[in-house]
PDB file with one MODEL, atoms N, CA, C and O in Angstrom:
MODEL        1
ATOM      1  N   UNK A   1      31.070  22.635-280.932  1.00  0.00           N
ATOM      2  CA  UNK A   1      31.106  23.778-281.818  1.00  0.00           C
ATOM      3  C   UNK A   1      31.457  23.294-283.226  1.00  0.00           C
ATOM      4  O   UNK A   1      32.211  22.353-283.475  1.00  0.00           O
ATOM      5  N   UNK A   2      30.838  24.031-284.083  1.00  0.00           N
ATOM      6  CA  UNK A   2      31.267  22.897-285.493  1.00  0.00           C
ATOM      7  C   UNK A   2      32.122  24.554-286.271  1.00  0.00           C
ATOM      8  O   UNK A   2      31.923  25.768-286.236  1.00  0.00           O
ATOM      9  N   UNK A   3      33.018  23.674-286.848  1.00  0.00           N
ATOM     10  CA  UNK A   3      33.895  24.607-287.576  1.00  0.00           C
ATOM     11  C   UNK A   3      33.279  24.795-288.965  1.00  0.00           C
ATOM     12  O   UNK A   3      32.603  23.911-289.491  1.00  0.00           O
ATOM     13  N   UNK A   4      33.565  26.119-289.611  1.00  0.00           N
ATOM     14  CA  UNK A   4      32.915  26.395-290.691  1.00  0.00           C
ATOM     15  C   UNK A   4      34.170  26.470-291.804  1.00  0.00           C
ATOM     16  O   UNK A   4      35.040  27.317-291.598  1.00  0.00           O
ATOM     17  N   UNK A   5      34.261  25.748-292.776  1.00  0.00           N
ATOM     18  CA  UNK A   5      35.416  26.191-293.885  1.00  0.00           C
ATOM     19  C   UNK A   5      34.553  26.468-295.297  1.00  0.00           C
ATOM     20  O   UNK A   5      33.328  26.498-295.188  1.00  0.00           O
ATOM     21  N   UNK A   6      35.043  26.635-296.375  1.00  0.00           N
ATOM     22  CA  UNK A   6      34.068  27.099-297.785  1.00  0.00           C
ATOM     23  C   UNK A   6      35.011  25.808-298.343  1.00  0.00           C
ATOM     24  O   UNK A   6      36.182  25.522-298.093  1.00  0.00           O
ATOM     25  N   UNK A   7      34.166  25.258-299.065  1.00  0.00           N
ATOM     26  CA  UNK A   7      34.378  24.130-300.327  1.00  0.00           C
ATOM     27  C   UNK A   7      36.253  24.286-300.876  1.00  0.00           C
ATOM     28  O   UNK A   7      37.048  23.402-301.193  1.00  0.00           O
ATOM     29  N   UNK A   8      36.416  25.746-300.794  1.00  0.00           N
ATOM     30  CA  UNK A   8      37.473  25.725-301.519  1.00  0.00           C
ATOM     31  C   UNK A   8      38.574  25.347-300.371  1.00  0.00           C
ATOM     32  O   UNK A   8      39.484  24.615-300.761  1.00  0.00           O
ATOM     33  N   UNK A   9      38.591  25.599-299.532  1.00  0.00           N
ATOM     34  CA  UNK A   9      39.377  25.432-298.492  1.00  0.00           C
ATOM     35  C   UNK A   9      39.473  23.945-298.165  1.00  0.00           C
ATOM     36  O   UNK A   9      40.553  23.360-298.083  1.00  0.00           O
ATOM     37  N   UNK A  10      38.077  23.261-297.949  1.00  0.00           N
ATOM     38  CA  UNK A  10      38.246  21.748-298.086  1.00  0.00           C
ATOM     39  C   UNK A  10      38.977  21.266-299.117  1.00  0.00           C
ATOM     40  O   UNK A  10      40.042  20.651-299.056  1.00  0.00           O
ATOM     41  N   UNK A  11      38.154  21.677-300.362  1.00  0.00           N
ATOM     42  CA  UNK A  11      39.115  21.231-301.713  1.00  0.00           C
ATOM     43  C   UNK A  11      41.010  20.761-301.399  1.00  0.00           C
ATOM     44  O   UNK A  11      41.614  19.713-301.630  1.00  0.00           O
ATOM     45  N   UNK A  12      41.462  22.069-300.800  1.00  0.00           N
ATOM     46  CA  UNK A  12      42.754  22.002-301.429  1.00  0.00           C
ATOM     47  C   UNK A  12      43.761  21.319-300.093  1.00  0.00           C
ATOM     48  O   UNK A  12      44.952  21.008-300.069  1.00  0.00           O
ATOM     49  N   UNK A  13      42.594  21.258-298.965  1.00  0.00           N
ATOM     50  CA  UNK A  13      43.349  20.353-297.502  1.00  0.00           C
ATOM     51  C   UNK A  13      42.275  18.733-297.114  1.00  0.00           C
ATOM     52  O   UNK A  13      42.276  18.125-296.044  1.00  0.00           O
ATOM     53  N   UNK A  14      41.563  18.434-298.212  1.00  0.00           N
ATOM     54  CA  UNK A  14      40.907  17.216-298.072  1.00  0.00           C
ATOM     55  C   UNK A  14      41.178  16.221-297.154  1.00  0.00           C
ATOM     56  O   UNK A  14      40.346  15.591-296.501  1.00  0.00           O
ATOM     57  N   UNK A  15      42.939  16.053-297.125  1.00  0.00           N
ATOM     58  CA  UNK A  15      42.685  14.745-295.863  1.00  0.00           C
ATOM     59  C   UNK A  15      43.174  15.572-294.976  1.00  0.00           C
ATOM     60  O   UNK A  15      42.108  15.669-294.369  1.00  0.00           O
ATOM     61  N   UNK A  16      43.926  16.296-294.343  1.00  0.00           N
ATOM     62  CA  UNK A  16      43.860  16.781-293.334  1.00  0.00           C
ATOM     63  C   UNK A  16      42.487  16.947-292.499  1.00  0.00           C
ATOM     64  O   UNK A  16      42.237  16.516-291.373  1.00  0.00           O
ATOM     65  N   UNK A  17      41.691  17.676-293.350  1.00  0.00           N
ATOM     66  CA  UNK A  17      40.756  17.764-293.216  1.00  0.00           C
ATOM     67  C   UNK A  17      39.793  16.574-292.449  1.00  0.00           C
ATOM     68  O   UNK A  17      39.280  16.822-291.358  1.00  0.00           O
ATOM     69  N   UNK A  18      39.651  15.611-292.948  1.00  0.00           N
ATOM     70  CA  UNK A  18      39.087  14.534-292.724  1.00  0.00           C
ATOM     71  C   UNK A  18      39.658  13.704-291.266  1.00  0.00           C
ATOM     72  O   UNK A  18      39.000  13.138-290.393  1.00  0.00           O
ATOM     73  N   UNK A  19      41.061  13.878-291.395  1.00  0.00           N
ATOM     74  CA  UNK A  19      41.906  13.547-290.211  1.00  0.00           C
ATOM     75  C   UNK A  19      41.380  14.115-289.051  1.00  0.00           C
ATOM     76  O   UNK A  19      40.824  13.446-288.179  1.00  0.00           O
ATOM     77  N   UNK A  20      41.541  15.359-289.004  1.00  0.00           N
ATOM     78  CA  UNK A  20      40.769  16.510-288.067  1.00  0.00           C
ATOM     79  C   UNK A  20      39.997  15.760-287.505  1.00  0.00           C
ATOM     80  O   UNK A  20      40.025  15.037-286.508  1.00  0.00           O
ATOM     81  N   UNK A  21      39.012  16.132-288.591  1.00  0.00           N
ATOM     82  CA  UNK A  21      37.436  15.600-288.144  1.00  0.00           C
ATOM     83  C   UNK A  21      37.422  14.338-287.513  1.00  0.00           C
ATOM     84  O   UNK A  21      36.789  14.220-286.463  1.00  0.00           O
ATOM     85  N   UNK A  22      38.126  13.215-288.076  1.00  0.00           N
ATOM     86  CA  UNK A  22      37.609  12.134-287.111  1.00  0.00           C
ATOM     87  C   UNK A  22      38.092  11.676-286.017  1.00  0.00           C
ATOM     88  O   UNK A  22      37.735  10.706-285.350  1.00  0.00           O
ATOM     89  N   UNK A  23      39.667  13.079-285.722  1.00  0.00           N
ATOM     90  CA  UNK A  23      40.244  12.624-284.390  1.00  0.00           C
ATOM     91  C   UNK A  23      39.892  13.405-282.782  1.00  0.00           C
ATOM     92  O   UNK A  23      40.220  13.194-281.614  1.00  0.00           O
ATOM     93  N   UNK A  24      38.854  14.614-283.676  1.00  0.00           N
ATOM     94  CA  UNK A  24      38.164  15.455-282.877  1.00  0.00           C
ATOM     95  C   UNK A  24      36.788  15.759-282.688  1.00  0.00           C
ATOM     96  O   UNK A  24      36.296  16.707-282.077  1.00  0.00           O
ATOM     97  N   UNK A  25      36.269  14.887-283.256  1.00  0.00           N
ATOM     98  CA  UNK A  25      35.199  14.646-283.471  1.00  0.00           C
ATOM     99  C   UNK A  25      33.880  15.892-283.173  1.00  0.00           C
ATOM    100  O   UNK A  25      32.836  15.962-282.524  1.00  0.00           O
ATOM    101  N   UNK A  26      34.766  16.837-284.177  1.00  0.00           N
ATOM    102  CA  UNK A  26      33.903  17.952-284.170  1.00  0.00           C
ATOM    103  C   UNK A  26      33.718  17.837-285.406  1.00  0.00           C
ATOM    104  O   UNK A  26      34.560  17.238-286.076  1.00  0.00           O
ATOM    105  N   UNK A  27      32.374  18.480-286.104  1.00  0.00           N
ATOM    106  CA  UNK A  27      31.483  18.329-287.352  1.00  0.00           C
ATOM    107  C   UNK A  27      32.106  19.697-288.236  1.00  0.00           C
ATOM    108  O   UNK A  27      32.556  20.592-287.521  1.00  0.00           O
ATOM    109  N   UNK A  28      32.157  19.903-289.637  1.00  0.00           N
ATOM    110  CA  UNK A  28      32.825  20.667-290.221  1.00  0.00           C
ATOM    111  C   UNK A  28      31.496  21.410-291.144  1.00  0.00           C
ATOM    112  O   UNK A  28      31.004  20.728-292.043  1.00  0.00           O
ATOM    113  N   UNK A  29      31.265  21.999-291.035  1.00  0.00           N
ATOM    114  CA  UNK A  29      30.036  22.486-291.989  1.00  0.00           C
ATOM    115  C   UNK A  29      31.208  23.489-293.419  1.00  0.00           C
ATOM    116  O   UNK A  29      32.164  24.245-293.243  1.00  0.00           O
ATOM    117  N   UNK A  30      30.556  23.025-294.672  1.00  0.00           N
ATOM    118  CA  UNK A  30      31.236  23.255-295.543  1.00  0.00           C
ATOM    119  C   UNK A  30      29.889  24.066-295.890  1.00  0.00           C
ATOM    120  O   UNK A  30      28.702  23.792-295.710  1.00  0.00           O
ATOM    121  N   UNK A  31      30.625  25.303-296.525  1.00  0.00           N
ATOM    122  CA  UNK A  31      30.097  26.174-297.214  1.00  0.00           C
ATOM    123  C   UNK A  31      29.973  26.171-299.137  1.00  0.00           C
ATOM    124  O   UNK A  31      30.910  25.898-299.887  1.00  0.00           O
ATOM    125  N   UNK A  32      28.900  26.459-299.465  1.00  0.00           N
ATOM    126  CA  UNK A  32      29.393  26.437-300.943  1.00  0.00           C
ATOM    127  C   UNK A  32      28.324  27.283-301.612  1.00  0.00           C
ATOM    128  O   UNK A  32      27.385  27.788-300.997  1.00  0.00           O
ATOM    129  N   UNK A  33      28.527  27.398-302.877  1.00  0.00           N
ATOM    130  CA  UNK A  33      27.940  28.489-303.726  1.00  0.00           C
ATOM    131  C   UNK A  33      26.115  27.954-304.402  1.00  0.00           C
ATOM    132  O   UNK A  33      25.193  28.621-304.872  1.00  0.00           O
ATOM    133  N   UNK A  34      26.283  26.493-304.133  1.00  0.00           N
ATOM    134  CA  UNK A  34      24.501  26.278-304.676  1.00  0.00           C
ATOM    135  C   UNK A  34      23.977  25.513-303.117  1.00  0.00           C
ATOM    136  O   UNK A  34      22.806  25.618-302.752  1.00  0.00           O
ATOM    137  N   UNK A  35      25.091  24.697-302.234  1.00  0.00           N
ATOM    138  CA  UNK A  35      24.356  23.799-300.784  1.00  0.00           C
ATOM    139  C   UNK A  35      25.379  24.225-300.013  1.00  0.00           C
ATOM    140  O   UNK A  35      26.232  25.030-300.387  1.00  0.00           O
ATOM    141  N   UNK A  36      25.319  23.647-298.812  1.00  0.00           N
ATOM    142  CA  UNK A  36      26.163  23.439-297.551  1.00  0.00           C
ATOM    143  C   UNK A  36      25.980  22.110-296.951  1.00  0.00           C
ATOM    144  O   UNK A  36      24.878  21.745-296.542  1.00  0.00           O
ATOM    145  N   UNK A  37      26.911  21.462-296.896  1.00  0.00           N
ATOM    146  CA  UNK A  37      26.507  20.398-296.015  1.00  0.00           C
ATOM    147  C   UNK A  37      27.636  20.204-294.771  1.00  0.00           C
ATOM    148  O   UNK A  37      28.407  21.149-294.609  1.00  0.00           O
ATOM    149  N   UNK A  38      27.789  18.911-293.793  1.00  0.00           N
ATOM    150  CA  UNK A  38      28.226  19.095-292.295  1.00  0.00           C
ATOM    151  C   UNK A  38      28.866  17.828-293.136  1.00  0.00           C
ATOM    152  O   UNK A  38      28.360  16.986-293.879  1.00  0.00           O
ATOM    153  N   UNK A  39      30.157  18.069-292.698  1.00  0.00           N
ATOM    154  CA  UNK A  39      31.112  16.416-292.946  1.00  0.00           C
ATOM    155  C   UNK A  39      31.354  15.884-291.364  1.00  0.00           C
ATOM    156  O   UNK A  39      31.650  16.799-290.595  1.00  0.00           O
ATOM    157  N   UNK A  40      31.267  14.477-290.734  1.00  0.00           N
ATOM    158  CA  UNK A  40      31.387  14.347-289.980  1.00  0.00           C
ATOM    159  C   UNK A  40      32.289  12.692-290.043  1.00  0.00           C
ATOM    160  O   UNK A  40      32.434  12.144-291.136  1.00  0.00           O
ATOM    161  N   UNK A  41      32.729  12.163-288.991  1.00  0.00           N
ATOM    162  CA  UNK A  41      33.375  10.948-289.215  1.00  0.00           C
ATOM    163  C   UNK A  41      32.429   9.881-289.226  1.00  0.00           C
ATOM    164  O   UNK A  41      31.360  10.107-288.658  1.00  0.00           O
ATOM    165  N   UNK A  42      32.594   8.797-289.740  1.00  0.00           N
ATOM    166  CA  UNK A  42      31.441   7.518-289.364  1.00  0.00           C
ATOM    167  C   UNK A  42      31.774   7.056-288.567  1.00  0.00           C
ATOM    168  O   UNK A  42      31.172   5.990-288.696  1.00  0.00           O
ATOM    169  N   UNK A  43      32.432   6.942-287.544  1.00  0.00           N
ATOM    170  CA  UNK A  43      32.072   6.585-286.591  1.00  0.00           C
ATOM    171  C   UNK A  43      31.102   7.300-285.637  1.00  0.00           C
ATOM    172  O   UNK A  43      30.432   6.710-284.790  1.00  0.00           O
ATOM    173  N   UNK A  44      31.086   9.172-285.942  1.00  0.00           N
ATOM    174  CA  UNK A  44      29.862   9.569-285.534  1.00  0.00           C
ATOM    175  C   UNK A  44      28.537   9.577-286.030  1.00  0.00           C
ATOM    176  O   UNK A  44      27.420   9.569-285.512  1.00  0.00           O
ATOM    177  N   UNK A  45      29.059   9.600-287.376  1.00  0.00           N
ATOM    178  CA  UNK A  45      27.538   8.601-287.970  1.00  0.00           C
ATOM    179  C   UNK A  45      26.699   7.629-287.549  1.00  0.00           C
ATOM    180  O   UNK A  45      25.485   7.589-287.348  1.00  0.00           O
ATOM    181  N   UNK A  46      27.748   6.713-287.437  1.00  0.00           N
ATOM    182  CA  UNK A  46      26.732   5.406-286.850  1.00  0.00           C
ATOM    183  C   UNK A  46      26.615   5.528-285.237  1.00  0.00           C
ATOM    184  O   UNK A  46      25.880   4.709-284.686  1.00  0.00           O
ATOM    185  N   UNK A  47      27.135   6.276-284.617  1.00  0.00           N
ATOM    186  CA  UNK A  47      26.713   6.549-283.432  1.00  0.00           C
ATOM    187  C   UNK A  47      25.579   7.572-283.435  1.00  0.00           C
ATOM    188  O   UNK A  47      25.063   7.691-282.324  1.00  0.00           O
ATOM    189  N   UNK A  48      25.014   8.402-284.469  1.00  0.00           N
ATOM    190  CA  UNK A  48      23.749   8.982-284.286  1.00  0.00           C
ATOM    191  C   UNK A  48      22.507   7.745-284.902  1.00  0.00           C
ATOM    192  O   UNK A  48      21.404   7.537-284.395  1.00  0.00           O
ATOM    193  N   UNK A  49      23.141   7.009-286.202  1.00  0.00           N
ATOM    194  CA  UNK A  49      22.439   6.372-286.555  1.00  0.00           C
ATOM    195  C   UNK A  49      21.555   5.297-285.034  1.00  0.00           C
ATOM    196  O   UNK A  49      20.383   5.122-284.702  1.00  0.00           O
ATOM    197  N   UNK A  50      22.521   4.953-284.650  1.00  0.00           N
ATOM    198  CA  UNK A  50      22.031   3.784-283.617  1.00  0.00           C
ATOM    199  C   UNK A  50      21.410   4.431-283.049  1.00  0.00           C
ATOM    200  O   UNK A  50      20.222   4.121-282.955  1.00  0.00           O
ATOM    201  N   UNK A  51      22.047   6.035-282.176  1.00  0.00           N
ATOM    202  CA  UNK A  51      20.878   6.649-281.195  1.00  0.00           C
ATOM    203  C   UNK A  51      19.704   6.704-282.054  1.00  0.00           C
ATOM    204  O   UNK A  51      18.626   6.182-281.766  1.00  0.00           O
ATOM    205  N   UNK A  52      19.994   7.473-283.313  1.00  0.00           N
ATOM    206  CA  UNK A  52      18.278   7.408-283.982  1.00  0.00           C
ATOM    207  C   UNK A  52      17.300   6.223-284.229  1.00  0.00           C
ATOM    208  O   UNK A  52      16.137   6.328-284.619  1.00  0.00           O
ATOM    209  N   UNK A  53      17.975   5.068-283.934  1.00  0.00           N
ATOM    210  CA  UNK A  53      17.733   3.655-284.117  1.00  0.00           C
ATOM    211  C   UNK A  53      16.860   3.091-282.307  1.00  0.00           C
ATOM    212  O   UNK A  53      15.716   2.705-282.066  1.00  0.00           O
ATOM    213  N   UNK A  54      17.596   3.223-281.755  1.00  0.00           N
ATOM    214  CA  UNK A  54      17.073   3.086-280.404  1.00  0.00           C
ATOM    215  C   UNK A  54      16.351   3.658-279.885  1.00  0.00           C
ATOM    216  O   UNK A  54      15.847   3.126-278.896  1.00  0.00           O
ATOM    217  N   UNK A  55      15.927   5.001-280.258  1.00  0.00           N
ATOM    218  CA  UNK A  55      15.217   6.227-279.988  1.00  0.00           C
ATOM    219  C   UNK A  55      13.483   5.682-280.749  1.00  0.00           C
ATOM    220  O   UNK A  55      12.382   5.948-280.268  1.00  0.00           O
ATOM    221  N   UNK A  56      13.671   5.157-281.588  1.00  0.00           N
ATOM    222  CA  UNK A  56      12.569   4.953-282.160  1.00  0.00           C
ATOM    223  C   UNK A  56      11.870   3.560-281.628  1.00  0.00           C
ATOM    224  O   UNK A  56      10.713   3.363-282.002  1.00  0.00           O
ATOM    225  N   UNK A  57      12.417   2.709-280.890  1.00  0.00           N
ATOM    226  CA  UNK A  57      11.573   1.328-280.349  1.00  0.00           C
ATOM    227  C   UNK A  57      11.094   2.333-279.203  1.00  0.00           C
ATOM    228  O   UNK A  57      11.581   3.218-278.499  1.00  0.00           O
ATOM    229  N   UNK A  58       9.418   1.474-279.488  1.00  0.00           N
ATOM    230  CA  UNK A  58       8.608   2.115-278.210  1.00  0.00           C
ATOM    231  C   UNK A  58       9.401   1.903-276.756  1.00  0.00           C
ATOM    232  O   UNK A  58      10.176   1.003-276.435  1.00  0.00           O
ATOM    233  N   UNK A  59       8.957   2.990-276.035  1.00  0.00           N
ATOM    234  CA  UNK A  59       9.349   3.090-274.652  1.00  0.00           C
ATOM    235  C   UNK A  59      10.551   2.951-274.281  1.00  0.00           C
ATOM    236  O   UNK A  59      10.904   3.006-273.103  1.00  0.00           O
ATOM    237  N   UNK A  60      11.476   2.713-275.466  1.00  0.00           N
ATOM    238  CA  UNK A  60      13.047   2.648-274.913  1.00  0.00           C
ATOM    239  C   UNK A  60      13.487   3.293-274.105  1.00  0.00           C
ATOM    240  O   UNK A  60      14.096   2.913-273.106  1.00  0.00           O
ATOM    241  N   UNK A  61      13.189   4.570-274.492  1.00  0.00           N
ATOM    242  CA  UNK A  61      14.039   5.888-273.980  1.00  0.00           C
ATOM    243  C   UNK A  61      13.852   5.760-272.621  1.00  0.00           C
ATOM    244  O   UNK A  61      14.796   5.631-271.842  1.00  0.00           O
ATOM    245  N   UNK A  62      12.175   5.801-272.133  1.00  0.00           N
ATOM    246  CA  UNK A  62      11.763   6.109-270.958  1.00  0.00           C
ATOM    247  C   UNK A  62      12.208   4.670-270.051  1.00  0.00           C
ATOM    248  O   UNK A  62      12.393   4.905-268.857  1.00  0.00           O
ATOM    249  N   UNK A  63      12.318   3.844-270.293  1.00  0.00           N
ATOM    250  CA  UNK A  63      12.775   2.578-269.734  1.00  0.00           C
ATOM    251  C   UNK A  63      14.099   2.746-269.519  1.00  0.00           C
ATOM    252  O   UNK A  63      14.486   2.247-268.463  1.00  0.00           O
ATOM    253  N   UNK A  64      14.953   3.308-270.204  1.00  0.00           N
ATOM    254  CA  UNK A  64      16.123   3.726-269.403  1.00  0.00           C
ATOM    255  C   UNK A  64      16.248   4.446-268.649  1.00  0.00           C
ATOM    256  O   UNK A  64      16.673   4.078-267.554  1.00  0.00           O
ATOM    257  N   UNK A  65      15.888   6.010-268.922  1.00  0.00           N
ATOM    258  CA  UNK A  65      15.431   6.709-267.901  1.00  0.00           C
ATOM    259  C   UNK A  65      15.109   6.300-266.439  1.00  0.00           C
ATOM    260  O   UNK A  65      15.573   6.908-265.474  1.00  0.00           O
ATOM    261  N   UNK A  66      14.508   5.520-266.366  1.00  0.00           N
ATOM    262  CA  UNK A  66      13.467   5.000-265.496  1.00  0.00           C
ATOM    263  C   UNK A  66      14.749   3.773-264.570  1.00  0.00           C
ATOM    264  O   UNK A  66      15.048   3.756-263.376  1.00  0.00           O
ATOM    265  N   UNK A  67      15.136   3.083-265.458  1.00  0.00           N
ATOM    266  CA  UNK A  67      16.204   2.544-264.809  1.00  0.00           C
ATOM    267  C   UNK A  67      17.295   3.399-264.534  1.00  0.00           C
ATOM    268  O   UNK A  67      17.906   2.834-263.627  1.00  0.00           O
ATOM    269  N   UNK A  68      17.852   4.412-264.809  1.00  0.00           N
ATOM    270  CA  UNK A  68      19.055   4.765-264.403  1.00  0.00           C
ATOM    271  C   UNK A  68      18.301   5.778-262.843  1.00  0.00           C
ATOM    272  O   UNK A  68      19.109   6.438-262.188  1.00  0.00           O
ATOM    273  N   UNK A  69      17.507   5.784-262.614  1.00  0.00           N
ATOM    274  CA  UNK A  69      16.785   6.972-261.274  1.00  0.00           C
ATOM    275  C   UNK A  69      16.826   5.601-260.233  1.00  0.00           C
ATOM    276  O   UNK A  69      16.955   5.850-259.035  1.00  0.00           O
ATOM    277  N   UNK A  70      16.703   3.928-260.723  1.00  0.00           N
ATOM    278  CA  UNK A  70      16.753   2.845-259.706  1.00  0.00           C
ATOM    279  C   UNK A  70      17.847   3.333-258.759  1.00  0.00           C
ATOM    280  O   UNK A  70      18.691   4.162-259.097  1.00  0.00           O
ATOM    281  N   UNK A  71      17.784   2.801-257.621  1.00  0.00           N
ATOM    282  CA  UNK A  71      19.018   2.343-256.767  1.00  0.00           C
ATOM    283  C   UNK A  71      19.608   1.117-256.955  1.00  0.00           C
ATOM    284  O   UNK A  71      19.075   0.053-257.269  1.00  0.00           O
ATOM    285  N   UNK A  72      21.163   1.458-256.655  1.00  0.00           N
ATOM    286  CA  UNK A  72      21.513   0.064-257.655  1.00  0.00           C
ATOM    287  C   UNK A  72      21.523  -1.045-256.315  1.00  0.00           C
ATOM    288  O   UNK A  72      22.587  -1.663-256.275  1.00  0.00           O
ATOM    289  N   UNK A  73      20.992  -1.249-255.714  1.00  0.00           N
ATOM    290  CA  UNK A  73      20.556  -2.235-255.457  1.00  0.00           C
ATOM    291  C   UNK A  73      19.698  -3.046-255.907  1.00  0.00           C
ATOM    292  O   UNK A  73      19.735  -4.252-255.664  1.00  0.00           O
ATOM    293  N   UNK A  74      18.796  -2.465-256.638  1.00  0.00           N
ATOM    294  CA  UNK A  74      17.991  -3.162-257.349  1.00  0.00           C
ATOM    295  C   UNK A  74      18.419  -3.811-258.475  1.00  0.00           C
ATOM    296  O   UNK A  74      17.535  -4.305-259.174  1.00  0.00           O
ATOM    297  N   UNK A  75      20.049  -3.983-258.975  1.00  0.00           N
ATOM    298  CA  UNK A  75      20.810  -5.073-259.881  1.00  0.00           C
ATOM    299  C   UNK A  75      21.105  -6.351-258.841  1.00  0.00           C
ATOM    300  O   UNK A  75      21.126  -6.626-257.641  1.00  0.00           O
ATOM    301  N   UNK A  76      21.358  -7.038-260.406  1.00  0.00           N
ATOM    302  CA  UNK A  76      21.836  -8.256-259.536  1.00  0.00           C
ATOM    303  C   UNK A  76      23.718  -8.264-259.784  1.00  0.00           C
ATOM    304  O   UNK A  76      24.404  -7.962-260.760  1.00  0.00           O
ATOM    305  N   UNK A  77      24.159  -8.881-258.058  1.00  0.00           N
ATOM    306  CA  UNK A  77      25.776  -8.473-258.057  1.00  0.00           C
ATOM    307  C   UNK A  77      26.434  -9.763-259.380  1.00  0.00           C
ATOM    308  O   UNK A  77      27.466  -9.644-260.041  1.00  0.00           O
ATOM    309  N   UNK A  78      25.503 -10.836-259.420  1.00  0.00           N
ATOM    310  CA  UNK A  78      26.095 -11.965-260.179  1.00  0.00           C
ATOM    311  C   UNK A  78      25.039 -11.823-261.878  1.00  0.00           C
ATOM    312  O   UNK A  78      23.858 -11.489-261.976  1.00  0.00           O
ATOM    313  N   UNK A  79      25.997 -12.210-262.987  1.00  0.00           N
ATOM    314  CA  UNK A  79      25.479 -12.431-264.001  1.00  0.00           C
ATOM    315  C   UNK A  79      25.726 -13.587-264.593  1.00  0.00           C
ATOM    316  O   UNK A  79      26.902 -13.805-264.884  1.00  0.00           O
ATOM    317  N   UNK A  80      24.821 -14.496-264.884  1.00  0.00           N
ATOM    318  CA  UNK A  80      25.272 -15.576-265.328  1.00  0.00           C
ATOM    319  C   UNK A  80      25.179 -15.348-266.755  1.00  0.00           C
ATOM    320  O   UNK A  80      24.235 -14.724-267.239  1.00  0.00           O
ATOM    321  N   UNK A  81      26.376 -15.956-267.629  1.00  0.00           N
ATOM    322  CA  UNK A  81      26.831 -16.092-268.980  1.00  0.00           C
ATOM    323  C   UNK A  81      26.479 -16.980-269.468  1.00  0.00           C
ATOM    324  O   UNK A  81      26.800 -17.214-270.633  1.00  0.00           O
TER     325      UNK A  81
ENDMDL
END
Protein backbone atom coordinates (compact mmCIF):
# COMPACT_ATOMS: atom_id res chain seq x y z
CA UNK A 1 0.00 0.00 0.00
CA UNK A 2 1.83 3.24 -0.69
CA UNK A 3 1.22 6.11 1.66
CA UNK A 4 0.18 9.42 0.31
CA UNK A 5 1.66 12.77 2.08
CA UNK A 6 1.59 16.50 0.10
CA UNK A 7 5.13 18.08 -0.48
CA UNK A 8 4.48 20.16 2.49
CA UNK A 9 4.29 17.51 4.91
CA UNK A 10 7.48 15.88 3.44
CA UNK A 11 9.08 19.28 3.49
CA UNK A 12 8.91 19.81 7.18
CA UNK A 13 9.54 15.72 8.34
CA UNK A 14 12.24 14.96 5.46
CA UNK A 15 14.31 12.43 7.33
CA UNK A 16 11.92 10.82 9.23
CA UNK A 17 10.41 10.51 6.35
CA UNK A 18 13.05 8.84 4.43
CA UNK A 19 13.81 6.63 7.55
CA UNK A 20 10.24 5.29 7.24
CA UNK A 21 10.54 4.57 3.87
CA UNK A 22 13.58 2.61 3.82
CA UNK A 23 12.86 0.60 6.98
CA UNK A 24 9.41 -0.32 5.62
CA UNK A 25 9.81 -0.46 2.51
CA UNK A 26 6.64 0.96 1.53
CA UNK A 27 6.70 3.69 -1.42
CA UNK A 28 5.47 7.29 -0.40
CA UNK A 29 3.72 9.05 -3.23
CA UNK A 30 4.15 12.82 -2.68
CA UNK A 31 1.62 15.07 -3.76
CA UNK A 32 2.23 18.55 -5.16
CA UNK A 33 0.77 21.55 -6.87
CA UNK A 34 2.51 21.26 -10.68
CA UNK A 35 3.81 16.84 -10.35
CA UNK A 36 3.61 13.97 -7.99
CA UNK A 37 6.15 11.69 -7.73
CA UNK A 38 6.70 8.07 -5.47
CA UNK A 39 9.92 8.35 -3.13
CA UNK A 40 11.15 4.99 -2.53
CA UNK A 41 14.52 3.59 -0.86
CA UNK A 42 17.47 2.43 -3.20
CA UNK A 43 17.74 -0.36 -2.15
CA UNK A 44 14.24 -0.84 -3.71
CA UNK A 45 15.39 0.82 -6.58
CA UNK A 46 17.99 -1.30 -7.54
CA UNK A 47 16.00 -4.19 -6.73
CA UNK A 48 13.39 -3.14 -9.48
CA UNK A 49 16.24 -1.97 -11.53
CA UNK A 50 17.85 -5.56 -11.66
CA UNK A 51 14.29 -7.19 -11.94
CA UNK A 52 13.85 -4.75 -14.93
CA UNK A 53 17.35 -5.80 -15.95
CA UNK A 54 16.79 -9.57 -15.92
CA UNK A 55 13.37 -9.34 -17.25
CA UNK A 56 14.69 -8.08 -20.42
CA UNK A 57 17.48 -11.00 -21.48
CA UNK A 58 15.65 -13.25 -23.83
CA UNK A 59 13.91 -16.21 -22.28
CA UNK A 60 15.05 -15.51 -18.79
CA UNK A 61 11.90 -15.29 -17.24
CA UNK A 62 10.49 -18.44 -18.82
CA UNK A 63 13.70 -20.46 -18.03
CA UNK A 64 13.11 -19.92 -14.57
CA UNK A 65 9.76 -20.57 -14.57
CA UNK A 66 10.40 -23.65 -16.21
CA UNK A 67 13.03 -24.58 -13.72
CA UNK A 68 11.32 -23.87 -10.59
CA UNK A 69 8.00 -26.53 -11.90
CA UNK A 70 11.49 -29.22 -12.13
CA UNK A 71 11.59 -31.79 -9.40
CA UNK A 72 14.42 -31.22 -7.44
CA UNK A 73 15.85 -34.12 -8.21
CA UNK A 74 16.78 -33.01 -11.20
CA UNK A 75 19.76 -30.73 -9.20
CA UNK A 76 22.87 -31.83 -8.53
CA UNK A 77 23.37 -32.67 -4.43
CA UNK A 78 27.30 -31.63 -4.98
CA UNK A 79 28.64 -28.26 -6.40
CA UNK A 80 31.94 -27.96 -7.26
CA UNK A 81 33.67 -24.42 -6.53
Amino acid sequence: MTRVMSVSQVRSDIYNVMDETAQTHEPVLITGKRNNVVMISQEDWNAIEETLHLSSIPNFVSSVQESMQEDDSEFSESIEW
